[in-house]
C-alpha positions as CSV (number, residue, x, y, z in Angstrom):
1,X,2.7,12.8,9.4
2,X,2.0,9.3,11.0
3,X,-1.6,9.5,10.5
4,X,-0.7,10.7,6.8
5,X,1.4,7.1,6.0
6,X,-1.0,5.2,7.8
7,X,-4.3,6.7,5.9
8,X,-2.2,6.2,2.8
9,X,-0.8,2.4,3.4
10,X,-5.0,1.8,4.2
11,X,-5.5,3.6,0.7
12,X,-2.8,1.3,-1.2
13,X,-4.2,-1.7,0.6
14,X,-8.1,-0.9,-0.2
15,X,-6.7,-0.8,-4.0
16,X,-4.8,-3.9,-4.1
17,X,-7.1,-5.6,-2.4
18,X,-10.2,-3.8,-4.7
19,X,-8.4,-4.3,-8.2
20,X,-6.7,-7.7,-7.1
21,X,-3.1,-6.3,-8.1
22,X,-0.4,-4.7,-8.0
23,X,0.2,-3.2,-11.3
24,X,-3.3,-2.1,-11.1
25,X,-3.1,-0.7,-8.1
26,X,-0.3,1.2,-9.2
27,X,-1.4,2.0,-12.5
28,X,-4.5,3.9,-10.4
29,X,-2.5,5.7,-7.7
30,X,0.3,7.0,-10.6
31,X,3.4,5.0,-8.9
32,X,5.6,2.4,-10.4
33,X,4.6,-1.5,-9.2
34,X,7.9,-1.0,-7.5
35,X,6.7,1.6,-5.5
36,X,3.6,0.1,-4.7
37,X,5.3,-3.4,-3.3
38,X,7.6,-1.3,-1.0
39,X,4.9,0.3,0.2
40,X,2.7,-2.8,0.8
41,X,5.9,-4.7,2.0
42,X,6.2,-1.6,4.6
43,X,2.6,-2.0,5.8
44,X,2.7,-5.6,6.4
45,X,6.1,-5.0,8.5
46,X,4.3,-2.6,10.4
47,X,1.0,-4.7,11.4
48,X,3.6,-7.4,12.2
49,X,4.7,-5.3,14.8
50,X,1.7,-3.8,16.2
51,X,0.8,-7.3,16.9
């Protein structure tokens, strides 16, 4: 299940990062921006502790 968040934060980051935002991002991957900045604000909490 871990391996399954962490592939998918990679996947949200590759799109941000790709499309250059958000709404994009989350227009592509079918969730709300909401959804998308919980998720990225998640991932960045994460690598913030792995460090």
């Amino acid at each position: 299940m871990l391996e399954n968040q962490n592939m998918q934060g990679l996947i949200l980051f590759a799109q941000i990062s790709r499309l250059g935002s958000l709404s994009a991002a989350a227009q592509l991957l079918g969730l709300s921006r909401s959804a998308v900045s919980k998720q990225l604000s998640g991932l960045e909490k994460k690598s913030a502790r792995d460090y």
